[in-house]
N, C-alpha and C positions, 0 to 999 in steps of 0.2 A: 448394351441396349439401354436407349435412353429411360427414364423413369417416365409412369406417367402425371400427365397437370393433376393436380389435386382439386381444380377448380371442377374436374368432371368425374368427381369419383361419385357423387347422386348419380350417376350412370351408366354403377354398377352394381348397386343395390338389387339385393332379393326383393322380389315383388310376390306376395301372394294374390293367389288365384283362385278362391275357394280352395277346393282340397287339395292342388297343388301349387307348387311356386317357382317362378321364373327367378333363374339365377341371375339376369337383370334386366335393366330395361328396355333392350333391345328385340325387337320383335318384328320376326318378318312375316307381314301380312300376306293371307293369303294370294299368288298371283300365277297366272299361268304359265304350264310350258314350253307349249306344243307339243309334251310328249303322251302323257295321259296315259291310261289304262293298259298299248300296246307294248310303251319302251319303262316295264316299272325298272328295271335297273339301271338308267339314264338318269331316270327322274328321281329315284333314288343317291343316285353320286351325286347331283347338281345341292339335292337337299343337304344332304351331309356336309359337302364345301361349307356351307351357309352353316350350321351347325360348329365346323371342325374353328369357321372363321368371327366367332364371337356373340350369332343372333342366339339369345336366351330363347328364344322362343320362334319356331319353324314351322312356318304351314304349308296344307298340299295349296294345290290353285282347285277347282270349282268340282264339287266331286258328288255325281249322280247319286239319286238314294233309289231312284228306280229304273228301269226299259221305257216309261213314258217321260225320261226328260233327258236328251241326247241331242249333242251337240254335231255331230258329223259333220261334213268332214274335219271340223277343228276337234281339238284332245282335250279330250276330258278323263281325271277320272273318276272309279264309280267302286261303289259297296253292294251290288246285286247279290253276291254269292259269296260262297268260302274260297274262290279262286280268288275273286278280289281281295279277302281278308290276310289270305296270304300275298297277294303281291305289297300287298302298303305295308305288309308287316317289315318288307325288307327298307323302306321309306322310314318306317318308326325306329328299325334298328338301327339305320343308318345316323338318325338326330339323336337318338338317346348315346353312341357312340363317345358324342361328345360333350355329355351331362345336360343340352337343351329339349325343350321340352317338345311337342310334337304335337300339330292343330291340324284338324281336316273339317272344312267347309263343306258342309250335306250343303246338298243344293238341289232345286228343285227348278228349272225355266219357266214351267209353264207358259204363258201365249208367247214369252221369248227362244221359243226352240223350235226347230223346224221335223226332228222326227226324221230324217229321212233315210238311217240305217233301219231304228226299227219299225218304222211307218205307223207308228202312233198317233192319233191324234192330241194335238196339243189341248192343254187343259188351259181356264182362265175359272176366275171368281164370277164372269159376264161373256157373253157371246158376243164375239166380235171379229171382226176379220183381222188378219193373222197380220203379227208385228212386221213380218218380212214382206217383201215386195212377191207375193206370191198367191197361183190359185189356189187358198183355201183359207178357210175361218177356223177358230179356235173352237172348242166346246164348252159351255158354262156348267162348271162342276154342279151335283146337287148335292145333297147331304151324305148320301151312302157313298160319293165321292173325294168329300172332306174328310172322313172317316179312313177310308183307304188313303188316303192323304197321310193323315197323320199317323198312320199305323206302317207306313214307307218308313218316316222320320224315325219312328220307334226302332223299326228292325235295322237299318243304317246305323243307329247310336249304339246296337249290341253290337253291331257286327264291326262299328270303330274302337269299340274297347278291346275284343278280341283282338282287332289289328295292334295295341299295343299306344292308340294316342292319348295325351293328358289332356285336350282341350277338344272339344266337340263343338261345333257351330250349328246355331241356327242363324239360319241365312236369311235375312229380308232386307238384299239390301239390290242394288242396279237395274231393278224393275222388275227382279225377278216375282216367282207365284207369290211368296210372303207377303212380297211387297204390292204384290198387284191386287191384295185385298185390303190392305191399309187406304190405295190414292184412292180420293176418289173420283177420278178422271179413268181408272179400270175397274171399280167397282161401281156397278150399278144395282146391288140384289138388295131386295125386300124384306129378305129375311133376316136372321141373329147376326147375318154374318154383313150384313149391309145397314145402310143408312149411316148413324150415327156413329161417329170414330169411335167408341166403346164397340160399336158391334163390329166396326170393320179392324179391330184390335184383338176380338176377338180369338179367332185363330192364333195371330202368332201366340200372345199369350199361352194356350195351351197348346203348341209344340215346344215352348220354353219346359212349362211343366212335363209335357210326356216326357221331355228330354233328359231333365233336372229326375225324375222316377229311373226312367230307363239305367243310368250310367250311375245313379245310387251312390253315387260319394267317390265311384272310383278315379273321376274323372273331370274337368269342370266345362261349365256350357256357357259359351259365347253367345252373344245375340251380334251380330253384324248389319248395322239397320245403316239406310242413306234417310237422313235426318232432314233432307231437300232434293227435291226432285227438278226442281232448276227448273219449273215448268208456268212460274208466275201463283198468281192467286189463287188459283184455279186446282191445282194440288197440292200437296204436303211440303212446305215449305220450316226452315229453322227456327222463326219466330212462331210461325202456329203449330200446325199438326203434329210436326217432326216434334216437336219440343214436347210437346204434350203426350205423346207417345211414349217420350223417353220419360215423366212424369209417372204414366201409367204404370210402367213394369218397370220400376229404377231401381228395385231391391229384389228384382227377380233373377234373373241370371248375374253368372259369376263374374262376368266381364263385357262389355262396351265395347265393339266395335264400328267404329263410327265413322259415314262419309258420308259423301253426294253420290246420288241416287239417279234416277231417269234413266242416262245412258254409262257408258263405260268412258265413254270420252270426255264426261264432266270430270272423273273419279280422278283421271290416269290422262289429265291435260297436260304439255308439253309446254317445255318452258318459254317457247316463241309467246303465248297465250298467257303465262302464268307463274309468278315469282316462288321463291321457294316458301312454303308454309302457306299457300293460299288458301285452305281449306278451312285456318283455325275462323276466320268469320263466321263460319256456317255452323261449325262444332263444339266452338268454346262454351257455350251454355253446359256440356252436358256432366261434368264435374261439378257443378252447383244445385245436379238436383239427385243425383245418386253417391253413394258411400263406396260403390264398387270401381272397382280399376276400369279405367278407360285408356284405348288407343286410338289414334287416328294415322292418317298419312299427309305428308307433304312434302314429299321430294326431296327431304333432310339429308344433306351431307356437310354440315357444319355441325360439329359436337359445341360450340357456342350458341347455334340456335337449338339445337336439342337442349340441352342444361335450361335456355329458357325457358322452353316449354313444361319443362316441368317444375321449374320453384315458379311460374308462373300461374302455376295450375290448370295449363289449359288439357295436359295428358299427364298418367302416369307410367306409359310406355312410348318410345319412340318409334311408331311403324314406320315400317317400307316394303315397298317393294321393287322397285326401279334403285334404287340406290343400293338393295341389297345385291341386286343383279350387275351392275354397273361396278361394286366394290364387296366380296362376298369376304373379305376381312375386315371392314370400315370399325366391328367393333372392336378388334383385336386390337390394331392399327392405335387406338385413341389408348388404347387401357395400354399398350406398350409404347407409350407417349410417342408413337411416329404419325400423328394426325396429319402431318406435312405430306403422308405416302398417302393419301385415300385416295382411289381412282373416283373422283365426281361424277357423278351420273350429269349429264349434259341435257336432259329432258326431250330428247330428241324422237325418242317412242320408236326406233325400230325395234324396241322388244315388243312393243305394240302389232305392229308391225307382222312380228314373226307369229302371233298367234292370231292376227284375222288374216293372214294366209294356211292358215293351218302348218306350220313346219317348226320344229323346236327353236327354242331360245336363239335369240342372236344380241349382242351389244355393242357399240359403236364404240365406248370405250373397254371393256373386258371379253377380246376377242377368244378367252377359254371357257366362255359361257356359253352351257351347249354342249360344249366338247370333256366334259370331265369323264363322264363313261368312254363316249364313244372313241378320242382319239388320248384318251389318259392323261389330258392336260389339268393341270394344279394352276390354277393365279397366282400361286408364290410360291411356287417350286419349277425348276427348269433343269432338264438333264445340263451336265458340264462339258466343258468342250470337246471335242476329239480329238483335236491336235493343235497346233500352235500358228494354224491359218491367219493369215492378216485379209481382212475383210474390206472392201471399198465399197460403202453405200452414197449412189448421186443422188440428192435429190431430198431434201429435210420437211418434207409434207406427211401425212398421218402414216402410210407404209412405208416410208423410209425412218422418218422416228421410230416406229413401233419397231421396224427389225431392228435399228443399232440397239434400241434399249435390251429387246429381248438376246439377241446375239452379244452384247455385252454384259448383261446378268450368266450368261452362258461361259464369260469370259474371254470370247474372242478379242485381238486386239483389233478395233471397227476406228476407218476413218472414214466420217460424215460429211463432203461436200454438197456445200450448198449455192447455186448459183446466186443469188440471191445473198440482201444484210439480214433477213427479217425471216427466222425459222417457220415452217408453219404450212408453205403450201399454197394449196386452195381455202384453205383456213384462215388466211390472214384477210381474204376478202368476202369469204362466205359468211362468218361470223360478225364481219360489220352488217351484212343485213338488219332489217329492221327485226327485234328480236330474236336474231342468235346468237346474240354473245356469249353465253354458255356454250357454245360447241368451240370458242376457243379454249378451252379445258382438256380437249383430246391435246393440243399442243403442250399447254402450259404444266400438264402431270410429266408428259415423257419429258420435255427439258427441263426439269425440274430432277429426274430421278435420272438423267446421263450426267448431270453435274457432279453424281457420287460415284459416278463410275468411271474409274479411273482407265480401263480401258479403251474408251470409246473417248478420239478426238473428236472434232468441229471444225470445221474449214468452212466460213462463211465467203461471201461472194467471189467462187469459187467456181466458176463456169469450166469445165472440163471438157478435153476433146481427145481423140484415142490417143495421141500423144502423149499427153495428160495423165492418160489410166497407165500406160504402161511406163514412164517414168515413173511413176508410185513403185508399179509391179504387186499389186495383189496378189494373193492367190484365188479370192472370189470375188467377183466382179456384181454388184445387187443394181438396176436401173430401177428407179422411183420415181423417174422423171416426169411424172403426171400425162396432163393431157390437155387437148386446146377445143374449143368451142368451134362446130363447125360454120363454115359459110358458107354453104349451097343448100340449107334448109331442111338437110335430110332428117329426118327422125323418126320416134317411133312409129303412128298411125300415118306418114310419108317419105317412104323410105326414099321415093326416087327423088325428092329433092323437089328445087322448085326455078325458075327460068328468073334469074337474078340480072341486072342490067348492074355492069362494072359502075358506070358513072353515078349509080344509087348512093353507095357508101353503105348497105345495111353492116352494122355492127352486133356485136355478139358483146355478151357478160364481160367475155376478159376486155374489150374495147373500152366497157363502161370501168371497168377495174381500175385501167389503167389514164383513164380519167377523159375518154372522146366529150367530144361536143355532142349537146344533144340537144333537138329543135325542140322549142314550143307543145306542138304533137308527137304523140309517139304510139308508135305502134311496136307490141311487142307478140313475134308469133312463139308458143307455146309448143311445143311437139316432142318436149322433155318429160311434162304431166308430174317432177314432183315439186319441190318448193323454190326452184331459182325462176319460173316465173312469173307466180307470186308475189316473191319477195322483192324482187326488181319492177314490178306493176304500184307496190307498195311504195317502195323507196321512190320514187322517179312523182308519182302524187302528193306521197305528201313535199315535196320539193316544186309543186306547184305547176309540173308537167300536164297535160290534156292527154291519159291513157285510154290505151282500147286494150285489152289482152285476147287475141286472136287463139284460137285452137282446135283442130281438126277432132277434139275430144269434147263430151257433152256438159263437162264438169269443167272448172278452174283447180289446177297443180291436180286431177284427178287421183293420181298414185295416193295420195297422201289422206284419201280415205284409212287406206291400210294404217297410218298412223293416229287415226282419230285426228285430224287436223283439218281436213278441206271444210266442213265448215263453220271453221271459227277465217278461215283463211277468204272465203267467196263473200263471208258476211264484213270481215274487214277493208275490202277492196270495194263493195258497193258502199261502205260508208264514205271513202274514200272519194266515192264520184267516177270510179272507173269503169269506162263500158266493154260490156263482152259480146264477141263475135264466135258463138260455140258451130261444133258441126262445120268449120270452115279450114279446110286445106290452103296456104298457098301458092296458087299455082306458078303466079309468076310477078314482077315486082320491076317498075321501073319509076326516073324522074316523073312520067305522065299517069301512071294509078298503079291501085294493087287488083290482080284479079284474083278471086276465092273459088275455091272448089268444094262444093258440098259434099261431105265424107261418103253420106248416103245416096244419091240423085246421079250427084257427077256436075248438078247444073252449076255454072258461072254466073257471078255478080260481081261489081265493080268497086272500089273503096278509092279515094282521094290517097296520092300521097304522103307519107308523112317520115318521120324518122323511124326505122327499121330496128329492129332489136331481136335478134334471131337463137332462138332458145330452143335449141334443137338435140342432135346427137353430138358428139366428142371423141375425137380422136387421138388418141394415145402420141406422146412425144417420143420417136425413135432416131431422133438425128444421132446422136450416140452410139445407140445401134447400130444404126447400117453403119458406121461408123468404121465400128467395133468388127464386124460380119464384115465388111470388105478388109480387112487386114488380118483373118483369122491366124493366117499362116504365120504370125507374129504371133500369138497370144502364148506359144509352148516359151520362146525364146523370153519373153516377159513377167514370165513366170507365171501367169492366169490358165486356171484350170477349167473355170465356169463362168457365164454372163448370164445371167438370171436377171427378168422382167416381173416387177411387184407391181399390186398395186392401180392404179389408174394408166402406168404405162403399160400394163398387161392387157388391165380391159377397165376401160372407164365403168366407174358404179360408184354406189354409196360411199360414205368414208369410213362405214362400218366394216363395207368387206374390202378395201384399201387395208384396214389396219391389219383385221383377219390375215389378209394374203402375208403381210409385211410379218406378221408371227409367223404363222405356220412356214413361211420361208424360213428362217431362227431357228425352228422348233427341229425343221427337218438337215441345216444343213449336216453334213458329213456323216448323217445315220442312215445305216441302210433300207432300203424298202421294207425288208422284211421285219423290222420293227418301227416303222411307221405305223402304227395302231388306226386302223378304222374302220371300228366294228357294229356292225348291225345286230339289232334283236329280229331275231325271226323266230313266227310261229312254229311248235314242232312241240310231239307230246311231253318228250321231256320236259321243258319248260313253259308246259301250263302244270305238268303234276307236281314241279321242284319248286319253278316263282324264282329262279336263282339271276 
């Protein structure tokens, strides 16, 4: 094992923390997991990973102090009772396991929650109608309400010590209640707790103090404040309020947690939007006005720019949370000089993703996030092989990389055709997009770590045919052969297509890929809704084309709400000059016009012709296949026992669950069902009385 740089050992210094101290400075900030309150032994193994994998310092993600702040259907969890003290307690065991420390975020929504498991009414500092798109307004706390307020925070902070953590949060930071009394854009009150930032400081102030009483030395207390609310002059911004804030109470709690504030999608922006370390503009002040340990985030997966960050003094801890997620050893990795192994977080936000759909963790590059309870998967650990199988993978795009590499950590001997010179995929042109270059990182880690693996050949431009396969003679045969962009307009909100005239020429993504000609105007229809028609509306304007982006959807790349991204995406396209045609199906498309179907109505409207660009559904490549399936009766005499479809030649989707499928094939070959692990938590009295 290589030693580690000595240029990064500041980054692995004990930090103290008031009464306790982090064995370094690695700190995984609180972030969600979709599993919350229901699955604590999921959420439990995921924490631990993080723990066993080098974070000194381990938090829950957003954790209720009472029944009026609930997040349903998404996962949260919460400190109501002794049932909760003992589920987190298995969460606490889990990170003290491996000597780091253990942080839980009390949190309170107020006008950010909807309420709608316990039908509570939401609280605010002011009355006002409610943050969601929904019939009903918030209530404006009064004083016997601020009280019960902070007497929630109190019993939440006893009942986190019981649970076993060393860092207690008070939370005011993503708009939430804390913070909704600091802006003043949601504070309007008259009283101590309004007007003048002294009075609207007030509160946090003393839930710092109840907190700082409450936990009595046993434990130490966080403030997690968004020190800008990205909302102009008009709210609490870095240079004024925020800073002054941080002025206020800079020797009050034990640690500094520091970000942008407003929304979640300022915090936890994706790298199409934002470089790594984006944040420090807004944050760097807050080490020059307090003696206490401060962290931040920035999408840090360079131990070179971490190292800066702190002999530059802008932190004395490196947060994450996406990068934790993305690489749950990144700190091991560095301290056991293999920085060259970090799986890079690519900024891409389907972990984002996976928690504004409500459903546990997913990652685009660590497809065993998630799955460390449920299906027993390790990030670096993989059962050995079964036998002495020689494996054929076609097709070197994210699930065909991700098997050979995991099936050759596994040890099989894997030969990786690629038809193609240029490994990589839909990668190799998705990532030239305007701001994805980071997503060539899922490529450039896996050929990066099969160059050490001496089992797994490469066979570039390599176009194979069943001839092909069974000359090799595999014993397992993996298709990864992707998939192609359709041309009859089918997709999601128009399945049946659209009435296309041959002598049009509309062209599809992989047309522009491969380099078509493209007129003056362009029209591009949408009916994909996440980022390739965006990005291609993107690309084709700033290249000085006249775009319209057409979509039977009322948003632009609409899915990519779920990432926090559609609007930095709809705001980049009209600076751009690109016009939008929403609510429009269409219907049919020739040399003399386009005609539109309104999604709602049904009614038709007519548009000039122009260059077509058809961003629609995708269809799996199975010429191999049927290939393969029309000469079955050969496959015994060739020695092939299996033809297994990964990947986007399975079923086109994301490149997260491409990779996903391309593991979990590896993970499963030659084990039998019955130890295939995939297990559920279900309600039952035992395990609310046990917590196991």
């Amino acid at each position: 094992m290589a030693e580690r740089n000595p240029r990064y050992d500041i980054l692995f210094e004990p930090v103290p923390i008031g009464p306790v101290t982090a064995p370094n400075r690695f700190y995984q900030t609180p972030h969600a997991t979709g599993m919350g309150y229901a699955k604590p032994k999921a959420s439990a193994a995921l924490r631990g990973i993080k723990a066993e994998g080098g974070w000194g310092v381990v938090c829950t993600e957003y954790c209720s102090i009472h029944p009026s702040s609930e997040d349903s259907p998404y996962a949260f969890v919460s400190l109501w009772d002794e049932d909760d003290v003992r589920a987190l307690s298995v969460t606490t065991d889990a990170i003290h396991a491996h000597g780091s420390l253990a942080g839980v975020e009390l949190w309170h929504g107020g006008m950010h929650v909807m309420n709608k498991l316990m039908r509570e009414p939401a609280l605010a500092p002011s009355e006002s109608s409610s943050y969601f798109v929904q019939p009903q307004h918030v209530r404006a706390m009064d004083r016997a309400d601020i009280a019960e307020f902070r007497q929630w925070q109190i019993d939440a902070a006893r009942r986190a010590v019981r649970a076993g953590f060393d860092i207690v949060y008070v939370y005011a930071g993503h708009g939430y209640l804390p913070f909704q009394f600091l802006s003043p854009l949601t504070n309007h009150r008259t009283d101590e707790y309004g007007g003048s930032l002294q009075n609207r400081v007030r509160l946090l102030r003393e839930m710092i103090e109840d907190t700082l009483d409450t936990v009595g030395g046993r434990c130490a207390v966080a403030v997690r404040l968004g020190v800008d609310e990205m909302h102009g002059a008009g709210g609490i911004t870095s240079e004024g309020e925020g800073r002054e804030i941080v002025e206020m109470l800079a020797e009050l709690p034990d640690l500094w947690d520091v970000n942008l504030a407003g929304d979640l999608g300022y915090d936890s922006r994706s790298s199409r939007f934002s470089p790594e370390g984006y944040q420090e503009d807004y944050i760097s002040f807050v080490k020059s006005v307090t003696s206490k340990p401060v962290v931040s985030v920035g999408r840090f997966t360079s131990p070179d720019t971490m190292v800066s960050q702190i002999k530059r003094g802008v932190q004395d801890f490196i947060g994450a949370a996406r990068p934790s997620i993305a690489d749950p050893f990144l700190p091991r990795k560095i301290s056991e000089g293999r920085e060259d192994e970090i799986r890079e977080c690519i900024g891409c936000n389907i972990c984002r993703a996976s928690n504004n759909e409500g459903v546990p963790l997913r990652c685009t590059q660590n497809p065993t996030m998630g799955e460390e309870w449920r299906r027993g998967w390790h990030p670096e650990i993989i059962v050995p092989k079964s036998s002495d199988a020689k494996v054929l993978v076609v097709g070197a795009g994210p699930a065909g990389l991700e098997a050979s590499l995991a099936l050759g950590r596994r040890g099989y001997q894997v030969m990786l055709a690629e038809a193609g010179r240029e490994l990589g995929g839909r990668l190799v042109h998705e990532a030239a997009l305007p701001g994805l270059g980071n997503w060539m990182r899922v490529r450039d880690h896996r050929v990066h770590m099969l160059d050490k693996l001496s089992p797994v050949e490469i066979f570039r431009e390599s176009e194979l045919g069943a001839d092909d396969v069974f000359e090799v003679g595999p014993d397992h045969v993996v298709l990864a052969t992707g998939s192609t962009w359709r041309r009859d307009a089918a997709g999601t909100l128009n399945p049946q297509g659209s009435a296309l005239a041959p002598e049009l020429g509309a062209l599809t993504p992989d047309d522009l890929f491969a380099g078509a000609a493209v007129g003056q105007t362009v029209v591009i229809y949408d009916d994909e809704h996440y980022f390739m028609g965006g990005a291609l509306a993107e690309r084709l304007a700033m290249a000085g084309h006249t775009v319209t982006l057409a979509t039977p959807h009322t948003l632009v790349s609409a899915w990519t709400e779920m990432t926090n991204e559609q609007v930095y995406i709809q705001h980049k396209l009209i600076d751009l000059g690109v016009e939008f045609r929403f609510s429009q199906a269409l219907a049919s498309a020739s040399p003399a016009g386009f005609a539109w179907r309104c999604t709602y109505s049904g009614h038709e409207t007519q548009s000039e012709a122009a260059t077509l660009v058809l961003v629609t559904g995708r269809t799996p490549r199975l010429t191999l296949l049927n290939a393969l399936e029309a000469r079955k009766e050969e496959w015994a005499g060739a020695g092939v026992k299996s033809v297994t479809r990964i990947g986007d030649c399975l079923v086109p989707s994301t490149i997260a669950d491409a990779v996903h499928r391309g593991h979990k094939y590896a993970r499963e070959l030659e084990v039998s069902p019955s130890n295939r692990i995939v297990r559920r938590e279900r309600p039952s009295p035992e395990l609310q009385a046990e917590v196991i």
